[in-house]
C-alpha positions as CSV (number, residue, x, y, z in Angstrom):
1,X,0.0,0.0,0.0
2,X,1.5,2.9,-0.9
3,X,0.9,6.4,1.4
4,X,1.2,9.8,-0.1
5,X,2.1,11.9,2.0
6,X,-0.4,14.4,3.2
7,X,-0.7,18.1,0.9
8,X,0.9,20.2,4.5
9,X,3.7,18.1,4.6
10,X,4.6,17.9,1.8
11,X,4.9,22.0,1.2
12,X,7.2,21.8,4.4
13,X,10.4,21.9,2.5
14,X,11.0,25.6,3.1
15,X,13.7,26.2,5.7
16,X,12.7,26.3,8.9
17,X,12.5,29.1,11.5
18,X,15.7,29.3,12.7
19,X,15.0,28.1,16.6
20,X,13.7,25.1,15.0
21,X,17.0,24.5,13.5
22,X,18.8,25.6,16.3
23,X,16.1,22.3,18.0
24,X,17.1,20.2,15.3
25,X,20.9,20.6,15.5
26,X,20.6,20.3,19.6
27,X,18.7,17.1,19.0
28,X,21.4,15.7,16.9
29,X,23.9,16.6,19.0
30,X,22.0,14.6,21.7
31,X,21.5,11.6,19.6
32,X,25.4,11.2,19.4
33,X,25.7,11.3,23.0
34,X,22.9,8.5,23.2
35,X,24.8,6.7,20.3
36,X,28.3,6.7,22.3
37,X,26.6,5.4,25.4
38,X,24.8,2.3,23.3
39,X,28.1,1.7,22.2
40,X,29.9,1.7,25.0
41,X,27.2,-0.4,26.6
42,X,28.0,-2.5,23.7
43,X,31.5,-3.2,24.2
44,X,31.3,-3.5,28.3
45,X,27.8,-5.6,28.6
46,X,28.2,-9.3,27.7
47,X,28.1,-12.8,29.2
48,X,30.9,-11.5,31.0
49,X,31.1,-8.0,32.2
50,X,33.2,-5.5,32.2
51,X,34.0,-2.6,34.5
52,X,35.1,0.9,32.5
53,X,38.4,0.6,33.7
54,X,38.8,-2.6,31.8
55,X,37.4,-0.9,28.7
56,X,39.5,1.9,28.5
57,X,42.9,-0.4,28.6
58,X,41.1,-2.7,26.4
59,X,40.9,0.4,23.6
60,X,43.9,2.5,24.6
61,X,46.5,-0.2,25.9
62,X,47.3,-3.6,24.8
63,X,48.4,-6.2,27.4
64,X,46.5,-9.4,26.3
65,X,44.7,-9.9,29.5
66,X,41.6,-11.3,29.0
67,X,39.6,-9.0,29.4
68,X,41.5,-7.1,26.7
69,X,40.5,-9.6,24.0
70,X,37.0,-9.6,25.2
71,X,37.1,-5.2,24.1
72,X,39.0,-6.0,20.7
73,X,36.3,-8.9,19.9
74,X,33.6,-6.8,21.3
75,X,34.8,-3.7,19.2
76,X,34.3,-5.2,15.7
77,X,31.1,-6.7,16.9
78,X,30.2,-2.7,18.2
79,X,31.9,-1.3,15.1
80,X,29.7,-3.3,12.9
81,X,26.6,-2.6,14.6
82,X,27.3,1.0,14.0
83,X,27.8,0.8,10.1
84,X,25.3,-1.5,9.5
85,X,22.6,0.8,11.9
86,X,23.6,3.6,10.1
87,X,23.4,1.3,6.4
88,X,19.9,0.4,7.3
89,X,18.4,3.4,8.6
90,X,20.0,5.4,5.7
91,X,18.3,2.8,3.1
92,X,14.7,2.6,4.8
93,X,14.4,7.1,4.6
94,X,15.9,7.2,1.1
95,X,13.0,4.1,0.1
96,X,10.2,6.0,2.3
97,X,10.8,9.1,0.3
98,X,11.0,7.3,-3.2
99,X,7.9,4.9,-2.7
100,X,6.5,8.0,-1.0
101,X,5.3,5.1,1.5
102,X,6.2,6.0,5.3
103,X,6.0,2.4,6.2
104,X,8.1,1.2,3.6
105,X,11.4,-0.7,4.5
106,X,14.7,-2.1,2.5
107,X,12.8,-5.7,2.6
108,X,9.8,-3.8,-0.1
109,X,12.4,-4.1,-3.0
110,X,13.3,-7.8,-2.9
111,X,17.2,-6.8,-1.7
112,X,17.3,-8.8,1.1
113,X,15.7,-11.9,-0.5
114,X,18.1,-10.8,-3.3
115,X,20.6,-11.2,-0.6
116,X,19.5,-14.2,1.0
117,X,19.1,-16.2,-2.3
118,X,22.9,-15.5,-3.2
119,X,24.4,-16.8,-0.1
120,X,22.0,-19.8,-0.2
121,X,23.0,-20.6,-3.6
122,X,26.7,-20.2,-2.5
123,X,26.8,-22.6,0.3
124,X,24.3,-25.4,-1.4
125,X,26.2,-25.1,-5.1
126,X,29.7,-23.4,-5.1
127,X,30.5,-25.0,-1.7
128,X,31.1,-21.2,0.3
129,X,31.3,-21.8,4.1
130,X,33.2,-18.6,5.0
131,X,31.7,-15.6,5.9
132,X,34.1,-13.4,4.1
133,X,32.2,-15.5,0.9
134,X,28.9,-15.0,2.0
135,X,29.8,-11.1,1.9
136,X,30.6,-10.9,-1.5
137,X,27.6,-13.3,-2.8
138,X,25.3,-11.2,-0.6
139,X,26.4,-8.0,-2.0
140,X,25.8,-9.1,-5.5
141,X,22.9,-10.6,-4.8
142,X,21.3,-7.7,-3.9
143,X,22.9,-5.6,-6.1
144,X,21.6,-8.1,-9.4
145,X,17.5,-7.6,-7.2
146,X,18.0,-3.9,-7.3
147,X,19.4,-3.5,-11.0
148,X,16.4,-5.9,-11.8
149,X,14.0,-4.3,-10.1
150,X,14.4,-0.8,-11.7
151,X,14.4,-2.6,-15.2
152,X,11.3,-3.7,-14.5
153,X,9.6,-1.0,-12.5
154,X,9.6,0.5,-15.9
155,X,13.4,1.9,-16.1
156,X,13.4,5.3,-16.7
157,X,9.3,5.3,-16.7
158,X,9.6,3.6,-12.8
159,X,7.1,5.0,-10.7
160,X,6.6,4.4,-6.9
161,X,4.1,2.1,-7.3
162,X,5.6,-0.2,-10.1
163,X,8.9,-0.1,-8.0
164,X,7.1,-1.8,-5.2
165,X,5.3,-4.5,-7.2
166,X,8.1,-5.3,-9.1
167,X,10.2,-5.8,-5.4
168,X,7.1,-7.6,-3.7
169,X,6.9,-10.2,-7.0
170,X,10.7,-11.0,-6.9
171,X,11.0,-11.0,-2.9
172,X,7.9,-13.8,-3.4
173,X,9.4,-15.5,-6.2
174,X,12.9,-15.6,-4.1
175,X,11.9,-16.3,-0.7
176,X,10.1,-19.6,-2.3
177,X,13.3,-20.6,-4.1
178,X,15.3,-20.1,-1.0
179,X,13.1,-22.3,0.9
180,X,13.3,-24.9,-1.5
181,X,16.8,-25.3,-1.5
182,X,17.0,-25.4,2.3
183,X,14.5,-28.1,2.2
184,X,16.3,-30.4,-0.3
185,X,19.4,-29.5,1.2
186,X,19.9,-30.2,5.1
187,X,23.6,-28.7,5.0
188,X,22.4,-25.8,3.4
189,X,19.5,-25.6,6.0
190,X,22.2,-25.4,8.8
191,X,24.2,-23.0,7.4
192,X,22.3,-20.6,6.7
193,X,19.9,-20.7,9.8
194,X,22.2,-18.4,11.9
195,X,23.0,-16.2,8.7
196,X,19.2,-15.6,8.2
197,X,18.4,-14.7,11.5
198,X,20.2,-11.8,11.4
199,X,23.6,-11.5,13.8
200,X,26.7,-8.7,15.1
201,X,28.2,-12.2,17.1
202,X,30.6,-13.1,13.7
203,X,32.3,-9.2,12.8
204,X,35.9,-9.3,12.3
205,X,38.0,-6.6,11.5
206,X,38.0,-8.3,7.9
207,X,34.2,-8.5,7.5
208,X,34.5,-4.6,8.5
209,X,37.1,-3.9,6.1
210,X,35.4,-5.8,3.0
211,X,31.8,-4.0,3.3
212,X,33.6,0.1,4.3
213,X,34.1,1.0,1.1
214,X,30.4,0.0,0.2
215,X,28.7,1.5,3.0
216,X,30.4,5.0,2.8
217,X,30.0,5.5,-1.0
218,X,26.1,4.4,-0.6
219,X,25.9,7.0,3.0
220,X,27.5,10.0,0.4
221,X,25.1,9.1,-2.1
222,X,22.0,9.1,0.3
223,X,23.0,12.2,2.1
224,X,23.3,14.2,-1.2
225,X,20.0,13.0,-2.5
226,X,17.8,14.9,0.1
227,X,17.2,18.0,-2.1
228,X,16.2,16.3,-4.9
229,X,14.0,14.0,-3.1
230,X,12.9,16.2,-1.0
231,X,11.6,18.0,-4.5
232,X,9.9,14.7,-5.4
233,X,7.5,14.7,-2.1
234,X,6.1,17.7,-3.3
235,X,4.9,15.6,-6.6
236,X,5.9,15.2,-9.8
237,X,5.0,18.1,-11.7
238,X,6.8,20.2,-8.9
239,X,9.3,18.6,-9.1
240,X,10.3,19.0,-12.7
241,X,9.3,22.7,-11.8
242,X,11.7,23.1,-9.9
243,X,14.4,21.4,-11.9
244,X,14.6,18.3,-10.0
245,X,15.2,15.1,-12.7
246,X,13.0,12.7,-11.7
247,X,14.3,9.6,-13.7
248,X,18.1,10.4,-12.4
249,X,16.7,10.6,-8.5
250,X,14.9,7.9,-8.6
251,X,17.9,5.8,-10.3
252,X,20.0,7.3,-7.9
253,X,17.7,6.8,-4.6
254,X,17.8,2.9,-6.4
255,X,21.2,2.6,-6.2
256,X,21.9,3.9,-2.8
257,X,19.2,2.3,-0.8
258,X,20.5,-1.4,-2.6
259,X,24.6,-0.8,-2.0
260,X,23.5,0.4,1.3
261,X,21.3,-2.7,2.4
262,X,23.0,-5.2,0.5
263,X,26.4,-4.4,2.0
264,X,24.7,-4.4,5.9
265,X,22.6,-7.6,4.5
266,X,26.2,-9.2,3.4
267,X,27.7,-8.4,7.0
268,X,24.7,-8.9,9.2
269,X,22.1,-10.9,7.4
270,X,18.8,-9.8,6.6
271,X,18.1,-7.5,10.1
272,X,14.5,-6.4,9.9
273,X,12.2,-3.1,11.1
274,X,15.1,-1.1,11.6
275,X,14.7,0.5,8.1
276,X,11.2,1.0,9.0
277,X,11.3,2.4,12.5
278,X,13.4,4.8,13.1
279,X,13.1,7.1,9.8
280,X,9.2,6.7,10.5
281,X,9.9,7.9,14.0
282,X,12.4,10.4,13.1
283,X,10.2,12.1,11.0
284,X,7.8,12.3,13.8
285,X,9.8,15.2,15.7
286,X,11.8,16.1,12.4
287,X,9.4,16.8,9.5
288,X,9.5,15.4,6.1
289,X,12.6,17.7,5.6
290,X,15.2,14.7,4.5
291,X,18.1,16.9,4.9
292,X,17.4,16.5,8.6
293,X,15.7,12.8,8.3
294,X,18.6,11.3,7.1
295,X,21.3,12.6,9.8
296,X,19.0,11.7,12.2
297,X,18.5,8.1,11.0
298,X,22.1,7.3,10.5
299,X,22.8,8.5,14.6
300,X,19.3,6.5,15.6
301,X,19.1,3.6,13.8
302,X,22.7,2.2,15.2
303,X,21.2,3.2,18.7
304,X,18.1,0.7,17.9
305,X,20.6,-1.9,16.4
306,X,23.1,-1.8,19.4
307,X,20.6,-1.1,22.0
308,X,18.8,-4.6,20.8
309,X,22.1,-6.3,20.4
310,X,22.4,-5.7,24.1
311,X,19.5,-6.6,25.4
312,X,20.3,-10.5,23.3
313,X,23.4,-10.8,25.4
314,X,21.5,-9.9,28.6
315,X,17.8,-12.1,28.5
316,X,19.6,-15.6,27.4
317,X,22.5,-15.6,29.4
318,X,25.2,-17.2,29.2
319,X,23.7,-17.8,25.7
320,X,22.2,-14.6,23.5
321,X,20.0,-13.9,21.6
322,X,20.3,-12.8,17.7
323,X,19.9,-9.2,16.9
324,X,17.5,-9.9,14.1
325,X,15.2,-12.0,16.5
326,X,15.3,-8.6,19.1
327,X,14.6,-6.2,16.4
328,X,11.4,-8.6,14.7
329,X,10.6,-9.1,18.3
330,X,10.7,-4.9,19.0
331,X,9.5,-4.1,15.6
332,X,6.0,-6.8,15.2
333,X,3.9,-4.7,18.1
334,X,5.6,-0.9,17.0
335,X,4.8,-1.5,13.3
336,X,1.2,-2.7,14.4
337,X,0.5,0.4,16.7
338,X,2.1,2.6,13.2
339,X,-0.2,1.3,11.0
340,X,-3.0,1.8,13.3
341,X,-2.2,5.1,14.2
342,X,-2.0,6.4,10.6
343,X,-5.5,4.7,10.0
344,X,-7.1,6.7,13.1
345,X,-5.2,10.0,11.7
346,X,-7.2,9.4,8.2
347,X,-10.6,8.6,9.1
């Protein structure tokens, strides 16, 4: 179902007042603070915890005392969480604003079945068992859904609407062909049940290293698309008015949402609601201004990610609990009470 958004918010793109930006940028400021708490909650809080003295020589001094290597493993893992928050939260505004669908999330455009399908297809027929070949098959993956998606959403014709039947056909048509490997293959089933679920436990600095390069170019690309976009929510027509091009944004907004999420996907797995959440939220308090949106989501949506990564470690001691089971567990009742809430505000 696709949502336009309604005629007052949509003529918001004028700058605001200037103590409403002066709000904004305090509110920003504060969500780094909250983000450099989560994360160093992140790197203290585990099956066995850590007292801040132990976490500062673990970052500033090397020793190899135990609890040393529990802050370097603990750093990729909180490292990872960051990028891939940021990844995800980036992805879900830049989709919301080109389906001009508020509840819309990375998952509407088939890239992480995309995703999923390629590291499937990896382990059962080319034999991958190593993360750092699930990254690269994942990334492709979703990168092939997205290029596919566009061609036939109708190209340079794509419109919001033929986007998002053209990702809910191949996300369908994928999903069943993943479980139909799985099923005919019990290795494959195995594998990739820990992958699927969505995880931060298996970062290394290599799986960090190998998506970087991916996630910043996408994060510049996103963050310079919130004029143009921002054009588009006024509607077409305006749009062109106003010398936005409509085919080259919507390309664009393509191709940053899927090198975005298909790089976390790689890393992570398929992590869902946090795409959805926290730009709908965001632009709660924000406006539809995207130039403020996206900042916002980028700080917020690692604090959602991280924040849920540490409450796994703490409910299942000495076991945890995966990220991705947190966030679907978080997300179910939040995107209910969304959905509901936007059908009381139209009636």
């Amino acid at each position: 179902m696709l949502v336009e958004s309604p005629p007052e918010q949509r003529a918001e793109t004028a700058a605001a007042p200037p103590t409403r930006r002066a709000a904004r940028a305090f509110g920003l400021l504060l969500s780094l603070v909250l983000l450099a708490l989560v994360a160093l909650a992140s790197i203290a809080i585990g099956a066995k915890e850590l007292s801040l003295g132990q976490v500062w020589h673990g970052l500033f001094q090397d020793s190899g005392t135990y609890g040393d290597v529990v802050v370097a493993e603990r750093l990729s893992r909180t490292l990872l969480g960051l990028l891939a928050g940021a990844a995800l939260g980036l992805a879900g505004a830049v989709l919301q604003a080109l389906t001009r669908n508020p509840l819309a999330d990375p998952g509407l455009l088939g890239i992480n079945a995309g995703a999923s399908a390629a590291v499937v297809t990896a382990i059962t027929y080319f034999g991958v068992t190593s993360l750092s070949g699930y990254v690269w098959f994942a990334f492709f993956g979703a990168a092939a859904v997205g290029a596919l998606v566009w061609f036939l959403g109708g190209s340079r014709g794509a419109t919001p609407v033929r986007l998002a039947l053209a990702g809910t056909a191949i996300s369908a048509a994928l999903y069943g062909y993943l479980q139909a490997v799985m099923i005919m293959d019990e290795a494959a089933l195995g594998k990739m049940r820990f992958w699927t679920v969505g995880s931060l436990a298996s970062a290394t600095n290599s799986t960090i290293t190998q998506v970087l390069p991916f996630l910043l170019a996408g994060t510049v690309l996103a963050l310079a698309l919130a004029r143009p976009l921002n054009a588009m929510a006024m509607g077409d027509d305006t749009a062109k008015a106003l010398g936005a091009n409509l085919n080259r944004t919507r390309a664009l907004s393509m191709l940053a949402a899927t090198v975005l999420c298909g790089a976390a996907t790689a890393a992570c797995g398929p992590i869902v609601f946090v795409g959805l959440m926290v730009p709908h939220v965001v632009r709660s308090f924000t406006g539809p201004d995207l130039r403020w949106i996206l900042p916002y989501a980028a700080i917020l949506s690692p604090v959602l990610l991280l924040g849920a990564d540490v409450v796994g470690r703490i409910v299942a001691r000495p076991s945890e609990l995966q990220v991705g089971i947190v966030t679907a567990i978080l997300g179910g009742p939040v995107f209910i009470y969304l959905v509901r809430r936007r059908r009381t505000a139209q009636l």
